[in-house]
C-alpha positions as CSV (number, residue, x, y, z in Angstrom):
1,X,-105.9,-37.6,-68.0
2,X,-102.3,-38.2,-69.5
3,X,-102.6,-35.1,-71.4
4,X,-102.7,-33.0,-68.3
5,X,-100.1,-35.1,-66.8
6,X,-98.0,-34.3,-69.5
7,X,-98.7,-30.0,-69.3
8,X,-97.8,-30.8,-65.4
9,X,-94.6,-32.5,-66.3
10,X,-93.7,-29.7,-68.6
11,X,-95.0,-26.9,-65.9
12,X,-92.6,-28.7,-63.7
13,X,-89.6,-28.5,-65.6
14,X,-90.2,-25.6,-67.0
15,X,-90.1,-24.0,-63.5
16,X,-87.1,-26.0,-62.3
17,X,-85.2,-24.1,-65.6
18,X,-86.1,-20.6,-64.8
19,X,-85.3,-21.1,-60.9
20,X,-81.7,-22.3,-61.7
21,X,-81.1,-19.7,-63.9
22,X,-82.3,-17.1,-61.8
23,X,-80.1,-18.5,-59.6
24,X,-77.1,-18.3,-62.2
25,X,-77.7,-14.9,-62.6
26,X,-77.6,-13.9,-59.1
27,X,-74.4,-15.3,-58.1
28,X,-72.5,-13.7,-61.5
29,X,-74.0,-10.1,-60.2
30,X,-71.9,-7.1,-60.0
31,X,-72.3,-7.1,-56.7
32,X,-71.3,-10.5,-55.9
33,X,-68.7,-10.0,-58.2
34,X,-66.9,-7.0,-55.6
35,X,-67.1,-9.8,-53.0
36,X,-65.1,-11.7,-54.6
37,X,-62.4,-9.2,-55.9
38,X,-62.1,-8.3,-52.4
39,X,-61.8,-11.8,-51.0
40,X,-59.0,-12.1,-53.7
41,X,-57.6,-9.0,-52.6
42,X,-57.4,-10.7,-48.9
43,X,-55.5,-13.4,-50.2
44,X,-53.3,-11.1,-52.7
45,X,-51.8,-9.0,-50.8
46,X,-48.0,-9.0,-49.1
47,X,-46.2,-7.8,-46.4
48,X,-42.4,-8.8,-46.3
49,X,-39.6,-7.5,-44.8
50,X,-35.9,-7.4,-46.1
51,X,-34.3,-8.2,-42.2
52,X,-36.2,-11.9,-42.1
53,X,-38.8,-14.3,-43.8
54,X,-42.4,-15.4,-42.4
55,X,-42.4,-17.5,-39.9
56,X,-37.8,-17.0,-39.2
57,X,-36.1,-15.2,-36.4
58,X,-36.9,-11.8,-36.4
59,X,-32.9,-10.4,-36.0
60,X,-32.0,-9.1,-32.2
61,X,-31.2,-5.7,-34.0
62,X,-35.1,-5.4,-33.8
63,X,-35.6,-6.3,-30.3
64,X,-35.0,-4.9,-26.5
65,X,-31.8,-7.0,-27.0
66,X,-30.5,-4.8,-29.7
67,X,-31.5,-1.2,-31.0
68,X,-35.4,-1.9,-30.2
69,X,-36.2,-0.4,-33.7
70,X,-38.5,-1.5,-36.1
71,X,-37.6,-3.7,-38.8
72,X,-37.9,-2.8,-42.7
73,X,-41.2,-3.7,-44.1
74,X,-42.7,-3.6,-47.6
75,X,-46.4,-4.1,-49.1
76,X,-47.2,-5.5,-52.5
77,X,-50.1,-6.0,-54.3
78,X,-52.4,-3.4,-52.1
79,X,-55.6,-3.5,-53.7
80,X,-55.6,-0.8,-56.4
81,X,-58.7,0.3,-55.1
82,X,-57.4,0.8,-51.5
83,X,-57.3,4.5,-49.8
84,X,-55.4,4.0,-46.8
85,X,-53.2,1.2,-44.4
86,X,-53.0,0.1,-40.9
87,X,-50.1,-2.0,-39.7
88,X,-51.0,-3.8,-36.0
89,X,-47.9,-5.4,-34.7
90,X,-48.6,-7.9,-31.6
91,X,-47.5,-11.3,-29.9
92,X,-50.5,-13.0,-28.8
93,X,-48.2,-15.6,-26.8
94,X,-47.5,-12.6,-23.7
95,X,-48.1,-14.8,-20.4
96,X,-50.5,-11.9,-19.8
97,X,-52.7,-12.0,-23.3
98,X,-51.8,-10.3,-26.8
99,X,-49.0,-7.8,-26.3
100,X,-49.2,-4.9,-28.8
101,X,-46.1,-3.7,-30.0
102,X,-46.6,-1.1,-32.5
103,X,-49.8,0.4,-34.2
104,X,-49.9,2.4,-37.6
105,X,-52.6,4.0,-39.2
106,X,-53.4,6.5,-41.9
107,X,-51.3,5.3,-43.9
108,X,-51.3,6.4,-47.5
109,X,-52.4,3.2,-50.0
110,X,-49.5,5.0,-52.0
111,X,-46.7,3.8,-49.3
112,X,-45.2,0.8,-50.1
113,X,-42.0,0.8,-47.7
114,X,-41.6,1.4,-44.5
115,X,-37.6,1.7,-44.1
116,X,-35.7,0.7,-41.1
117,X,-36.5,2.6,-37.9
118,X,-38.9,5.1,-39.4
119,X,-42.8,5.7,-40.0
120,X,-44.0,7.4,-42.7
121,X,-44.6,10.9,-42.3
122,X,-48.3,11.9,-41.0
123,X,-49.5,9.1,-40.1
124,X,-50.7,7.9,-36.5
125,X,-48.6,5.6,-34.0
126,X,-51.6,4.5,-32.1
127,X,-50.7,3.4,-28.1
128,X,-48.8,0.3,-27.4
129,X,-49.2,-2.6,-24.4
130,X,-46.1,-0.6,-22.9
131,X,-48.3,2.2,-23.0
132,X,-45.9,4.6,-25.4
133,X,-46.9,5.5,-28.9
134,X,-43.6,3.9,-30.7
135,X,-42.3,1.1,-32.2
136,X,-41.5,-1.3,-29.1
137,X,-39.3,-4.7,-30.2
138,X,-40.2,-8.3,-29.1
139,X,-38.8,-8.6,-25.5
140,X,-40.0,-12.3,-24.3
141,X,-39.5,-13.2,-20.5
142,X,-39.1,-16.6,-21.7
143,X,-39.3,-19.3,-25.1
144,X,-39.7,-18.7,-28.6
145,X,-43.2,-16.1,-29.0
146,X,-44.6,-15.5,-32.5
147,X,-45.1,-11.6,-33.6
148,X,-47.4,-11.0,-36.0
149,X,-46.9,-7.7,-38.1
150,X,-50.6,-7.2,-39.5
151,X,-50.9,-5.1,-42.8
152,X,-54.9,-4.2,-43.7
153,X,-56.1,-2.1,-47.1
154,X,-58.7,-0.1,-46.2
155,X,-61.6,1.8,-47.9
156,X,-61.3,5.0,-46.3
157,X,-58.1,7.5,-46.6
158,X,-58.4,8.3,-42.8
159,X,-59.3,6.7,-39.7
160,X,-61.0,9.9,-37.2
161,X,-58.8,8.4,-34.4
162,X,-56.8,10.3,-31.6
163,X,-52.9,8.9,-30.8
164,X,-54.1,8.0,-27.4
165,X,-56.3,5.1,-29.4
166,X,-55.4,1.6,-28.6
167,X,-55.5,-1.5,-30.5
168,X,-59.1,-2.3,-29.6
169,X,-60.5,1.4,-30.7
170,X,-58.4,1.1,-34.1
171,X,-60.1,-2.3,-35.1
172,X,-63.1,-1.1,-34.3
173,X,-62.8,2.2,-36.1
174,X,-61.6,-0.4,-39.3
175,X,-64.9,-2.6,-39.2
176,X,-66.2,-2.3,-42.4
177,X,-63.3,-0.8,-44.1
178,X,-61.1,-3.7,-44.7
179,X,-60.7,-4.3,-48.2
180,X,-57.4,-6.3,-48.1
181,X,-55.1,-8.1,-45.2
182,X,-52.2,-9.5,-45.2
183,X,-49.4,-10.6,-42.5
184,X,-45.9,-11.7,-41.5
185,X,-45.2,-13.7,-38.8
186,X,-41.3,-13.6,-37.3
187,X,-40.0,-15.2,-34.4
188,X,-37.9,-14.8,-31.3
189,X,-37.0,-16.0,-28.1
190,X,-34.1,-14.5,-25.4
């Protein structure tokens, strides 16, 4: 009797040993492994701009109090294994629900500035809130509102996307494809 009690202990733990190890193995898979590159990729990733710092007061310059053109902007660390960019642009304190202000996409994974009242060349100005396919500047009726300038990496080197696209059709086309994010926040109020 304690002789088979003992081949059952040693069953037992046998079996505990091999399941944590399969375990083990799983979670240090290849596969697992390019999950969690691309969740450092996420957190990686930059978006600055020379005209303020995250979370600041985006200059007037760059609003429909000054010029109404878009502020410089640069990207570091982009995933090496990126093939494209998309910048979304919005204020999601609009008294009537997120305002869009600009959308970019196509862009090559090779651009890693975009200067001063410019878009790179060939890529897609998606349609705004206002309805145009530009670069349109914070404009608050009222208070301080919070724009968020949205950089995402993306898998693909082109989104199959017309210019009349919105915001909603653009993130839905990206599902999937995102690879890396990153954003800057700047501030205004009138």
């Amino acid at each position: 009797m304690m002789k088979k009690f003992f081949v059952f202990a040693i069953v037992i733990i046998v079996a505990g040993f091999l399941y944590y190890q399969m375990a083990d193995e799983k979670s240090s898979s290849p596969e697992n492994q390019i999950i969690n590159n691309s969740s450092i990729s996420k957190i990686d990733m930059k978006i600055t701009s020379s005209a303020f710092e995250n979370n600041q007061n985006i200059p007037a310059k760059y609003t429909c109090d000054g010029e109404n053109t878009n502020p410089p902007l640069e990207f570091l660390d982009v995933p090496a294994n990126a093939s494209s960019l998309v910048l979304i642009m919005d204020d999601p304190d609009a008294p009537s629900g997120t305002w869009v202000h600009w959308t970019l996409w196509n862009i090559p994974a090779t651009v890693h500035l975009i200067e001063e009242n410019s878009a790179p060349l060939r890529v897609i100005e998606g349609k705004t809130s206002s309805g145009q396919n530009k670069y349109g500047g914070p404009c608050p009726p009222s208070g301080t509102h919070r724009y968020f300038f949205k950089l995402y990496a993306l898998d693909v080197p082109k989104l199959e996307l017309p210019s009349h696209s919105d915001k909603a059709a653009l993130e839905q086309a990206m599902e999937g494809h995102i690879i890396g994010q990153a954003e800057l926040v700047g501030l205004y109020s009138r």
